[in-house]
Backbone as a ProteinNet text record, in pm:
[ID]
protein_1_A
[PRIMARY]
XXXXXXXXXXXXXXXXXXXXXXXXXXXXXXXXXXXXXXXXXXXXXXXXXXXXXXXXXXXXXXXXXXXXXXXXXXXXXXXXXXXXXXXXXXXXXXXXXXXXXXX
[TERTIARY]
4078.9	4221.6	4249	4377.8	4379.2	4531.8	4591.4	4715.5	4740.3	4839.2	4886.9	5045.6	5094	5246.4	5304.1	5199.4	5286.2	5429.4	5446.2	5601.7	5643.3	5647.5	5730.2	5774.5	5723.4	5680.6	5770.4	5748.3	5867.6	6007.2	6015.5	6165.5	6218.6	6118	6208.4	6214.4	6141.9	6195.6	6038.7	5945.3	5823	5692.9	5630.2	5532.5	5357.8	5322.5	5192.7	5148.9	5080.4	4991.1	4865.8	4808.2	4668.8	4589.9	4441	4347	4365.2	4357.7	4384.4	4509.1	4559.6	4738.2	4696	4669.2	4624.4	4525.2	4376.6	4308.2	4411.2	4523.8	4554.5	4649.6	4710.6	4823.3	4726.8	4628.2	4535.8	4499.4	4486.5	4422.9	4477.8	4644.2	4736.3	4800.5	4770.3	4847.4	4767.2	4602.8	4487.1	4472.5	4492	4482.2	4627	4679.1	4843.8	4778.7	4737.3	4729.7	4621.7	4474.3	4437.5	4474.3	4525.4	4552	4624.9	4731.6	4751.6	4683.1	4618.5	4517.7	4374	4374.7	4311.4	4342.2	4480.8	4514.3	4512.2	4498	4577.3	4472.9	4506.8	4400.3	4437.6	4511.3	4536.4	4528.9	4519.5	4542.9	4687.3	4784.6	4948.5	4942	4894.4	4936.7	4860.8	4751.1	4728.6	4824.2	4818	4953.5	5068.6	5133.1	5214.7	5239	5059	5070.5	5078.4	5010.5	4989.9	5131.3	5249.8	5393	5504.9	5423.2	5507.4	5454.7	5324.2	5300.7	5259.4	5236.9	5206.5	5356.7	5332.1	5487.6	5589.8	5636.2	5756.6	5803.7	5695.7	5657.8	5618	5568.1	5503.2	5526.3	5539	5539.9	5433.2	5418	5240.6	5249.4	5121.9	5095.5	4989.4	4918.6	4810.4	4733.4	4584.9	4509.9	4455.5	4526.9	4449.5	4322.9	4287	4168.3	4219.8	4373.2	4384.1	4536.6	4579.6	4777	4806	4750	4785.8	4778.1	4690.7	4698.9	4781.2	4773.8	4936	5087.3	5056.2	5170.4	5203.5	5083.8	5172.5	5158.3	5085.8	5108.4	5276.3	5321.2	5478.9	5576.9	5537.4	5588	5592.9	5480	5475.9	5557.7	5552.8	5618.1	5756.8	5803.1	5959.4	6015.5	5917.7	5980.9	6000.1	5899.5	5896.4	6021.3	6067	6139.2	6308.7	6318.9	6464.1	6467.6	6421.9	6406.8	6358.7	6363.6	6332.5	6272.4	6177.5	6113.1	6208.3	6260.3	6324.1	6271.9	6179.6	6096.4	5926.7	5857.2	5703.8	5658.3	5596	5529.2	5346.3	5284.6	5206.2	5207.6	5166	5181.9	5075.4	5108	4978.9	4882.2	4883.9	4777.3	4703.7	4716.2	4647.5	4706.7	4808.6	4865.9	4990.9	4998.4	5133.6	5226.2	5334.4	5465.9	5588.8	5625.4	5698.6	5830.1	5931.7	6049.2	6114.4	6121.3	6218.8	6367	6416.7	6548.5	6619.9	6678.7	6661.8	6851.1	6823.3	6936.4	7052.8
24.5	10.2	-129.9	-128.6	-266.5	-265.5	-385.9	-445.5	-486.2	-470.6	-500.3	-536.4	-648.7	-657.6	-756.2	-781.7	-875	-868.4	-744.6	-724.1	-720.2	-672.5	-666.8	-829.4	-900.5	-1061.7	-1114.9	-1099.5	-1133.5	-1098.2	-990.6	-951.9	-992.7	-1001.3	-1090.2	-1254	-1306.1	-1458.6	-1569.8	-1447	-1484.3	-1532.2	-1608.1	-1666.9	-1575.3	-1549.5	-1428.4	-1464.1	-1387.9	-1372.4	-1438.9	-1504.6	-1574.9	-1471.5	-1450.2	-1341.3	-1355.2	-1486.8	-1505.7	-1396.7	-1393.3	-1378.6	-1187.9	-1191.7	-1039.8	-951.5	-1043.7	-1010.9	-965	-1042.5	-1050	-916.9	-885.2	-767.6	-675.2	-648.4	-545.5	-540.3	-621.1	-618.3	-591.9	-607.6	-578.9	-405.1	-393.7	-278.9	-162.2	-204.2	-98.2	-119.6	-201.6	-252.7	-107.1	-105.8	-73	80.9	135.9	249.7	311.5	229.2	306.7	337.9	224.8	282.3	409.5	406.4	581.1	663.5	635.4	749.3	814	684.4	732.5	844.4	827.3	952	1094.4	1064.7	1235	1347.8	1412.4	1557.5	1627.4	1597.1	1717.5	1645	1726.6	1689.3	1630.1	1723.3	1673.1	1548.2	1547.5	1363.3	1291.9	1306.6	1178.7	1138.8	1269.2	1183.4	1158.8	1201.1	1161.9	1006.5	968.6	836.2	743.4	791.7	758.1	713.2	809.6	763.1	686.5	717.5	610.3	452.3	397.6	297.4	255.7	294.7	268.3	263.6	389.5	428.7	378.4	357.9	295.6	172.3	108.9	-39.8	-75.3	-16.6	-79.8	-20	-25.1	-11.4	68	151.9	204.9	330.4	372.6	426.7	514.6	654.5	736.4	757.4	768	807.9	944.2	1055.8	1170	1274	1378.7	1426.6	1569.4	1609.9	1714.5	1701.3	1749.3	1735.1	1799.1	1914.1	2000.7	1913.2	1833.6	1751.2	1668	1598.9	1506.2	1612.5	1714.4	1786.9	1816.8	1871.5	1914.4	1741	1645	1517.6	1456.6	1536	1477.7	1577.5	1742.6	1812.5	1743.8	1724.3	1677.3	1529.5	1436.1	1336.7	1387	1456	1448.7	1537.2	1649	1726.8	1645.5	1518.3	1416.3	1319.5	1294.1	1166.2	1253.1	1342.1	1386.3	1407.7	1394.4	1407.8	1517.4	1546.3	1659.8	1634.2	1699.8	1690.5	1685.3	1596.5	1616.3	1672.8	1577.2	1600.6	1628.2	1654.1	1592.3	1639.4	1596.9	1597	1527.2	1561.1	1529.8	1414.4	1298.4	1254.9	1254.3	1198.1	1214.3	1164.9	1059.6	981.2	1038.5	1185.6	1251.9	1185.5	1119.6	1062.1	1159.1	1187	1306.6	1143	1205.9	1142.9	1242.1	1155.5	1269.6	1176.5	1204.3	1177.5	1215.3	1162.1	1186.3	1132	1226.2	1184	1251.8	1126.8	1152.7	1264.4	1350.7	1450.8	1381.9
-1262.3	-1281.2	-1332.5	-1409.5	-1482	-1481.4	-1465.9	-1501.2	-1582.8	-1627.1	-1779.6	-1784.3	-1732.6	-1679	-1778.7	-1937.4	-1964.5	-2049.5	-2102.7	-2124.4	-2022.5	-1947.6	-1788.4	-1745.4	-1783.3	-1719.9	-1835.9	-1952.8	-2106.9	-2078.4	-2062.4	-2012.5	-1886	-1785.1	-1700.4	-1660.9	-1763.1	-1821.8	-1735.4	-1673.9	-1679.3	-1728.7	-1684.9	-1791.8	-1771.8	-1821.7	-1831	-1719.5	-1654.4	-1533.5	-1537.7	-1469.8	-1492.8	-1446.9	-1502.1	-1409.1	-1284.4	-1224.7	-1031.7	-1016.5	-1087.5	-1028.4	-1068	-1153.2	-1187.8	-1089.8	-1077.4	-982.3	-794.1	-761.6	-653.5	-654.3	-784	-738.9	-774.5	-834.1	-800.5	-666.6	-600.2	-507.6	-378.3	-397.7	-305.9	-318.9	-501.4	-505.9	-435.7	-449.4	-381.6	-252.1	-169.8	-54.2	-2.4	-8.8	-0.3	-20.2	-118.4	-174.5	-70.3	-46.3	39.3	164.5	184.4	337.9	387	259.7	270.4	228.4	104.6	100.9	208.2	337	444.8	512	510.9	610.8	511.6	404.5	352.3	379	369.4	410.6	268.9	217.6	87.7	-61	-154.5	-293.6	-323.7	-277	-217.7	-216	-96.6	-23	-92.6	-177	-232.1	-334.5	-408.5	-536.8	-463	-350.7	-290.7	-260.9	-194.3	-179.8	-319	-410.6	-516.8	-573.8	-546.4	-627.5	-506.9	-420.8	-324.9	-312.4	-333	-317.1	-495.4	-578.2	-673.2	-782.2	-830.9	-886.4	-895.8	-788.4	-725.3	-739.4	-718.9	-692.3	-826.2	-957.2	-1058.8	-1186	-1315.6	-1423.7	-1450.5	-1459.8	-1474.2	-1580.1	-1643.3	-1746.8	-1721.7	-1724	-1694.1	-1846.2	-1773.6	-1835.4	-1782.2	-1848.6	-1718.5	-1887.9	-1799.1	-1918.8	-2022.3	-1962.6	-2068.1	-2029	-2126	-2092.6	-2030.2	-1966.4	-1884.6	-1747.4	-1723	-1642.2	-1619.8	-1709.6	-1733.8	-1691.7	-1740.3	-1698.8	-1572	-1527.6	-1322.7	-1313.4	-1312.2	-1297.2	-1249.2	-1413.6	-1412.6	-1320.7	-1384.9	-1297.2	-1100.7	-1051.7	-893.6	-912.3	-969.6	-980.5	-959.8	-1073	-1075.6	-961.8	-942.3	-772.1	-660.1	-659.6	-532.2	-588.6	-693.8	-673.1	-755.3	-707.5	-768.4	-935.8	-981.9	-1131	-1173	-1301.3	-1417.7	-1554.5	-1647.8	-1741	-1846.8	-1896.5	-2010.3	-2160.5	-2160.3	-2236.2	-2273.3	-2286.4	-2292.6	-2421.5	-2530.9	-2642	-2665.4	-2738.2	-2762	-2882.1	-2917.9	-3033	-3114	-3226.8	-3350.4	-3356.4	-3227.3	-3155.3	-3057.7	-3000	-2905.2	-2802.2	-2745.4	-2668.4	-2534.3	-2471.6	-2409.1	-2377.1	-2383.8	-2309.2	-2248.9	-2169.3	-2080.9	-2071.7	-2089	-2063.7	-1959.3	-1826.3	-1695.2	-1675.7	-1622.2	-1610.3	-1442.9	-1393.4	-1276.6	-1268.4	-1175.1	-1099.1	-1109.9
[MASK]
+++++++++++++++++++++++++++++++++++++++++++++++++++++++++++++++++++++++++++++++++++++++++++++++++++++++

């Protein structure tokens, strides 16, 4: 897993992240993540934990292995956080995007 916050850091009037500073919110965001993912017993609860401590908290982007994947991906996302698929396309880059829009 890799961070990549530096538009995020431009727009909010921040100066780029040093590797230390990068190395540490990795290290907090996984620290955080497993500990819920200790308890889960199901496929559920992990993405569950996955959009409650990750998601939520971060700007983030997937790499999954077929769009169909990406799809219940977004589908379970948007059932957990009030939202709906507006959109999702494939682009000419082999790329999916999904457009959410919350209830």
């Amino acid at each position: 897993m890799e961070i990549s916050g530096l538009n995020i850091r431009k727009k909010a009037g921040l100066t780029p992240a040093t590797p230390e500073q990068q190395r540490e919110f990795l290290e907090k965001i996984m620290s955080n993540f497993q500990k819920q993912v200790s308890n889960s017993t199901t496929y559920d609860s992990i993405i569950e934990a996955h959009v409650k401590f990750i998601n939520l908290k971060y700007d983030v982007h997937y790499h999954t292995f077929s769009a169909t994947s990406f799809l219940d991906f977004s589908k379970y996302f948007a059932e957990e956080n009030g939202c709906f698929i507006e959109e999702i396309t494939k682009s000419g880059g082999g790329e999916v995007i999904a457009v959410l829009k919350k209830n």
